[in-house]
C-alpha positions in Angstrom: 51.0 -30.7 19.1 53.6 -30.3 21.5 52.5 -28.5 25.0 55.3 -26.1 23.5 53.4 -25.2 20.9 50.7 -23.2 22.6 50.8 -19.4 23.8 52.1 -19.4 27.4 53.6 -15.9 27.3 52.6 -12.6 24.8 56.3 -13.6 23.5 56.2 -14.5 19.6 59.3 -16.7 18.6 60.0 -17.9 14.9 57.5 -20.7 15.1 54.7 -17.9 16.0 55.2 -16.3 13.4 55.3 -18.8 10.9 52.2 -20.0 12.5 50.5 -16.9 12.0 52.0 -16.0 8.6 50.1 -19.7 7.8 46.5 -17.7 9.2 47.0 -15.0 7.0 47.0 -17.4 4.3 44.5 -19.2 4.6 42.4 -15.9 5.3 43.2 -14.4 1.6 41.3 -17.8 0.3 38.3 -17.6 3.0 36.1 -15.0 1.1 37.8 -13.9 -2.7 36.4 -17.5 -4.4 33.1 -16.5 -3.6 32.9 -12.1 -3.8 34.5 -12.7 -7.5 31.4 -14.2 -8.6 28.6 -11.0 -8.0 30.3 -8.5 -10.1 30.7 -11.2 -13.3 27.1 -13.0 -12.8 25.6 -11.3 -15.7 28.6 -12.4 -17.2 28.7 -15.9 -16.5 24.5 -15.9 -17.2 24.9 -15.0 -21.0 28.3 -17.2 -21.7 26.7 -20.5 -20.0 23.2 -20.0 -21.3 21.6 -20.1 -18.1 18.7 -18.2 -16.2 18.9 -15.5 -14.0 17.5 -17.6 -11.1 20.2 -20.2 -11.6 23.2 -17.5 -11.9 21.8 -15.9 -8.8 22.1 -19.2 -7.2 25.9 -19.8 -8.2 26.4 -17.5 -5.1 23.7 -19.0 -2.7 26.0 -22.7 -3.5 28.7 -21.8 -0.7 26.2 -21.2 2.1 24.3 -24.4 1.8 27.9 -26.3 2.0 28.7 -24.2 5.1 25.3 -25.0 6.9 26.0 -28.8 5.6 29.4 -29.3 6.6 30.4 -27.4 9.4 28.4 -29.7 12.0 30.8 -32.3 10.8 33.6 -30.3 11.6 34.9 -30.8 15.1 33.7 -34.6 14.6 36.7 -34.4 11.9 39.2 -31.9 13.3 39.0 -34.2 16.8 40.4 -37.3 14.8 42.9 -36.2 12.7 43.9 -32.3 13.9 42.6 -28.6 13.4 45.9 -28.9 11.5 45.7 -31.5 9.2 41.9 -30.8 8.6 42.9 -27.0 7.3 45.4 -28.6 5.2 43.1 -30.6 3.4 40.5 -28.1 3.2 42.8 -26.4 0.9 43.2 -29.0 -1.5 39.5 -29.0 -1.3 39.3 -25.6 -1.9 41.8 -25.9 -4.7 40.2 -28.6 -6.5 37.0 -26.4 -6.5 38.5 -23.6 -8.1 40.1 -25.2 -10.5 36.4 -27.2 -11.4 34.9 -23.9 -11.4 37.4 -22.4 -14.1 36.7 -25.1 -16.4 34.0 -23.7 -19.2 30.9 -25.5 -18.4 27.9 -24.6 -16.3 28.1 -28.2 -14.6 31.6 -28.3 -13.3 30.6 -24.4 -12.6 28.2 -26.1 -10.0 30.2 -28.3 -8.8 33.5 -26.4 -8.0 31.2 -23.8 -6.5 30.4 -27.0 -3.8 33.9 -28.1 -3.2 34.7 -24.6 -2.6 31.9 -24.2 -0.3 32.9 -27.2 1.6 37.0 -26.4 1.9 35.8 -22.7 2.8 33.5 -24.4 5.4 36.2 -25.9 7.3 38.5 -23.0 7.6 35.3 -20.7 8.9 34.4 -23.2 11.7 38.0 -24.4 13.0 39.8 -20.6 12.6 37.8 -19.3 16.6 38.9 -22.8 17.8 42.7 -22.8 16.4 42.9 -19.2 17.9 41.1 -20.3 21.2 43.4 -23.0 21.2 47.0 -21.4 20.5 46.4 -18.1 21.2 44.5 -17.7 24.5 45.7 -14.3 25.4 45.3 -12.7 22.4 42.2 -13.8 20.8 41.4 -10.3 20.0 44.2 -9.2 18.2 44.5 -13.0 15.7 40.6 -12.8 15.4 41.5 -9.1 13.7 45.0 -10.2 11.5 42.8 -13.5 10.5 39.6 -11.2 9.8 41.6 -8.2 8.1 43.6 -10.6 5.8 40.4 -12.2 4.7 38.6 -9.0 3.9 41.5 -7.5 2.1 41.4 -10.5 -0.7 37.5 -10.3 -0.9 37.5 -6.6 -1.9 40.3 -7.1 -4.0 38.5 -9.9 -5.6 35.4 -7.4 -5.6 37.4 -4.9 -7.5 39.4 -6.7 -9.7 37.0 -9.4 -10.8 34.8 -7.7 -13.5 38.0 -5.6 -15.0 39.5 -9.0 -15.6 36.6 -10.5 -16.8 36.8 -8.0 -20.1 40.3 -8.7 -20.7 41.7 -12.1 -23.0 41.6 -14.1 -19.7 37.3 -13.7 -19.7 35.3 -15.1 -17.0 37.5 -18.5 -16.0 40.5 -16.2 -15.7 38.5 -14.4 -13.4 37.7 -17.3 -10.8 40.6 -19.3 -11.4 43.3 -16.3 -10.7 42.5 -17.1 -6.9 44.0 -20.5 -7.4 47.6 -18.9 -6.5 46.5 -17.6 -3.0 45.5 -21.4 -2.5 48.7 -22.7 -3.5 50.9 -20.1 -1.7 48.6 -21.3 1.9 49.0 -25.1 1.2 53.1 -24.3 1.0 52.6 -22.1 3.9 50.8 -24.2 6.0 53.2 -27.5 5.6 54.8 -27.3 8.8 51.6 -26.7 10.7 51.0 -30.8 9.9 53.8 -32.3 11.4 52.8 -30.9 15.2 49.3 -31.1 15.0 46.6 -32.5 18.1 43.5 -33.8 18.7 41.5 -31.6 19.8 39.8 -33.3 22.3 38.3 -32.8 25.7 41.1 -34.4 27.5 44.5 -32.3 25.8 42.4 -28.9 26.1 42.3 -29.0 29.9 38.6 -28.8 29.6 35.1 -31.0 29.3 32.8 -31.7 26.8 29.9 -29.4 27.6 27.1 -31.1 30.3 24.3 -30.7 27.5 24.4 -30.4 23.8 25.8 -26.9 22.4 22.5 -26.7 21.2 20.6 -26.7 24.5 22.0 -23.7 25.7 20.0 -20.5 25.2 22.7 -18.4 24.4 24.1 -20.6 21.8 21.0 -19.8 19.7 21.7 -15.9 20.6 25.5 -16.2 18.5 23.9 -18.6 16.2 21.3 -15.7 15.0 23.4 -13.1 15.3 26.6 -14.9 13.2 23.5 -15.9 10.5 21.9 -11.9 10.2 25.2 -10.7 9.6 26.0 -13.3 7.0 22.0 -12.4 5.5 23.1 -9.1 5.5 26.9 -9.8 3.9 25.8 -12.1 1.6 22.9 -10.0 0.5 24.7 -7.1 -0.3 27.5 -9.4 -2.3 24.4 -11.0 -4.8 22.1 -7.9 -5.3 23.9 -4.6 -4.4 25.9 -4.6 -7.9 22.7 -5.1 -10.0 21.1 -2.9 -7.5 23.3 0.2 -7.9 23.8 -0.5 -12.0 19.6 -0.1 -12.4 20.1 2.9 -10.5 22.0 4.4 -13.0 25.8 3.6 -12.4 27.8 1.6 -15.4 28.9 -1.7 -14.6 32.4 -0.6 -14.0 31.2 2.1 -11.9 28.9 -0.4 -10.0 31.6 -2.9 -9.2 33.8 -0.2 -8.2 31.5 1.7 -5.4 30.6 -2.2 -4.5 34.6 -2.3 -3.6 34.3 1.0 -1.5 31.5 -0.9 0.5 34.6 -4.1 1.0 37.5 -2.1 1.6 35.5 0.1 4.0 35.3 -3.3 6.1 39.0 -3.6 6.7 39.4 -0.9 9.5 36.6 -2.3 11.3 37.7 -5.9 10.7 41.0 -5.1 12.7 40.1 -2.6 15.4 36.8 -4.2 16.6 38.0 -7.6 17.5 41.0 -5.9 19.7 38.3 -3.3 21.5 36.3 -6.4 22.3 39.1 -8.6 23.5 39.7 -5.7 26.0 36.3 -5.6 27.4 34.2 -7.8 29.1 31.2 -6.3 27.4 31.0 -5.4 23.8 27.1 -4.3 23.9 28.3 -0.6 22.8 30.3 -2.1 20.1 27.2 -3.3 18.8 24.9 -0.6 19.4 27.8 1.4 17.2 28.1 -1.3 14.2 23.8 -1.3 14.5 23.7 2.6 14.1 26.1 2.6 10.8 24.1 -0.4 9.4 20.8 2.2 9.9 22.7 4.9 8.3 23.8 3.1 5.0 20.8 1.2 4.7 18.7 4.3 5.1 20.4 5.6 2.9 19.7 3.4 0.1 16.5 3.6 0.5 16.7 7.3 0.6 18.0 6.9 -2.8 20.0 9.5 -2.6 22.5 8.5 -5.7 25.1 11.1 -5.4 25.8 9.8 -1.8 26.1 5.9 -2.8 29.9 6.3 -2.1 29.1 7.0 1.7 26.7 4.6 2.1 29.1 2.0 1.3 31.4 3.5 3.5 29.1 3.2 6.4 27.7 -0.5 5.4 31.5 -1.9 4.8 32.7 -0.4 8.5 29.0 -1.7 9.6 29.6 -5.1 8.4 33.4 -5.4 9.1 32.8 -4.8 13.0 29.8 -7.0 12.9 31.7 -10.2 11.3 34.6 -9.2 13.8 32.6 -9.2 16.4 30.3 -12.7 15.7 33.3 -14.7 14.7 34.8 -13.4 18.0 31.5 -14.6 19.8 32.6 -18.2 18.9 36.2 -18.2 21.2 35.2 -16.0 24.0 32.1 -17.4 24.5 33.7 -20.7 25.0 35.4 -21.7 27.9 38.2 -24.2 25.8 39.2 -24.6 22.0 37.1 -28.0 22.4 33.7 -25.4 23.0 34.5 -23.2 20.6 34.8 -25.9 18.3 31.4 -27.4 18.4 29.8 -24.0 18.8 31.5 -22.8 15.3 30.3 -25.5 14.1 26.7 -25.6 15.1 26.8 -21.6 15.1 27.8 -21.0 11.4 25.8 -24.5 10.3 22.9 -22.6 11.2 23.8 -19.3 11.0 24.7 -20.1 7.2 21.4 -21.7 6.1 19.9 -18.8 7.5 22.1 -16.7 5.3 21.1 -18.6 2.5 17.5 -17.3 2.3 19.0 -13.4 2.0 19.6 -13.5 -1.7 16.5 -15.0 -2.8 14.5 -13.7 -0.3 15.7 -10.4 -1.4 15.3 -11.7 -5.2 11.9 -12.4 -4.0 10.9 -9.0 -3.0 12.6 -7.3 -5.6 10.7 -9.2 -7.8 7.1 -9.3 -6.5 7.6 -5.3 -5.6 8.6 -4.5 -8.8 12.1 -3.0 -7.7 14.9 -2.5 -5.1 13.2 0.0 -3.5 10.6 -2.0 -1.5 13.3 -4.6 -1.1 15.5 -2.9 0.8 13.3 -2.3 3.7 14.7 -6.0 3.7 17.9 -4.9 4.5 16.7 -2.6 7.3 14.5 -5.2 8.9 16.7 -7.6 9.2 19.8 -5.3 10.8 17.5 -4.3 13.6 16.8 -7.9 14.2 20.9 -8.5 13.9 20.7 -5.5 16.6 18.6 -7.8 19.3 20.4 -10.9 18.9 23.4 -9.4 18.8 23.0 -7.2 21.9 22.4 -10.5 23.6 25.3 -12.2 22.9 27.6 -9.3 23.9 27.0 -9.9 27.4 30.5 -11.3 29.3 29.8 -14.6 29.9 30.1 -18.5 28.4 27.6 -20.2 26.9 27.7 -23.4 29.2 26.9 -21.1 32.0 22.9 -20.7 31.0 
């Protein structure tokens, strides 16, 4: 990449935009793959013959490839190019979907892999290509890339169990995302032809004195990036089936589960520009802990006739507290070259954690007899997001523990 080619001024030319038309992109394909799949599980359960413990695992799939791959990551994106590496995530990602699509419960599994690997690439290298091009406006590309991605997942929410019922059935469903794929892969094009190597020596910084690891506040981003991801991913697997044996049809349950993803997108926008204008985004977290209380609570409360609030206050919960984490990875970081290795160690972590939500919550649910006692899951574990959090909101960079 030419020295052109990153943000000297608050001036966007032509190639800016294109650049950032290319984020938007590959955002709508970040998050829809994978929140079409909870409204259609019981779905995909009785047309592939398989058990509920295995369909519940179809969305469990993706966060074991993200806490595989991503501490590969910058060892990749460092030899060939955040560029070039995006670009081939996509075929990836493609690939997988298309895999997914095809009618049996194998290549189900396997697409379901390749898509958690492509999506794995784009989550770790997206703080490092904004560090890296955009350093005086992390906050406001950390919202477009967050808001664009949020937008396709509760569209894909929404959409994916109305779908499902029509001629097109379940494949129809997961395969509709290919397009949003293709368009990014056209998109993106240009991006390959001025990549970099994102290295300690172009980034006009050093590889960190000790491991990302080593630092203590590194494990502070880590846990918070992985209880919000326990918390997301949780809600995506069990709240469907959750509100249905509460009552609510299964239309009716996908739909209040698409108030719960659209109520994200505000929050998903505004946060990361608040926190890119202040050097200490504790109250932003005390605020996104208090609404994750409130819906929660709420659940628990059982009080039905409010569900629709409650998802309002767990989607604006959950779209500040992804802002804000995924923001954690470039302003915690002193140079694109950081924020690379601590994405990547962060969300390899953080997502493995993530992992145990669903079946820990399956877990619960199932030795309690209900969704009662496993909610207190939910509570639990977005008091402990609270601590960790809280921690990692202090202005500072990790390498200076």
């Amino acid at each position: 990449m030419e020295q052109s080619h990153f943000e000297t001024s608050r001036k966007w030319t032509k190639a800016t935009w294109l650049f950032v038309l290319g984020i938007v992109c590959i955002s709508f394909t970040m998050r829809s793959p994978i929140t079409s799949v909870g409204p259609i599980v019981e779905i995909l359960r009785d047309n592939l013959h398989i058990s509920n413990v295995i369909a519940g695992f179809i969305t469990t799939i993706p966060l074991l490839a993200f806490a595989v791959v991503s501490p590969i990551v910058p060892k990749v994106s460092r030899r060939i190019g955040i560029e070039r590496t995006l670009f081939i995530a996509m075929f990836i990602l493609a690939i997988g979907v298309i895999l997914r699509s095809l009618g049996s419960s194998t290549m189900l599994y396997i697409g379901t892999v390749l898509i958690g690997i492509g999506i794995a690439f784009s989550n770790v290298l997206m703080p490092s290509i904004i560090k890296l091009r955009f350093p005086l406006q992390i906050g406001l590309l950390t919202a477009i890339f967050t808001v664009s991605m949020n937008v396709t997942a509760s569209l894909a929410a929404g959409v994916s169990y109305p779908i499902a019922t029509t001629a097109l059935g379940w494949q129809g469903t997961l395969s509709i995302w290919l397009v949003f794929i293709i368009i990014a892969i056209i998109v993106w094009l240009p991006q390959t032809k001025k990549t970099d190597h994102v290295n300690a020596a172009n980034l006009s910084g050093k590889p960190p004195k000790k491991k990302i690891w080593q630092y203590p506040l590194t494990w502070a981003l880590t846990f918070a990036m992985g209880f919000q991801s326990f918390l997301f991913y949780t809600t995506v697997a069990w709240v469907p089936a959750m509100l249905t044996e509460q009552g609510m049809s299964a239309s009716a349950s996908g739909a209040m589960f698409s108030v719960l993803q659209f109520s994200q997108i505000p929050m998903t926008f505004i946060i990361p520009i608040l926190a890119g204008r202040t050097r200490d985004q504790r109250p932003l977290v005390a605020m996104f802990s208090l609404f994750y209380l409130i819906g929660f609570g709420g659940l628990l409360l059982e009080w039905t006739s409010l569900t629709w609030l409650w998802m309002i206050f767990l989607g604006l919960a959950g779209g500040a507290s992804f802002g804000i984490c995924m923001m954690f990875f470039s302003v915690r970081a002193r140079n694109a070259y950081e924020a690379a290795e601590l994405s990547g160690f962060g969300q390899s972590i953080g997502y493995l954690l993530a992992a145990t939500g669903p079946v820990l919550y399956g877990f619960v649910h199932d030795y309690a007899g209900g969704f009662h006692s496993a909610n207190f899951v939910y509570l639990a574990v977005a008091i402990i997001l609270f601590f960790f959090s809280y921690a990692s909101a202090k202005d500072r960079y990790v390498t200076n523990d």
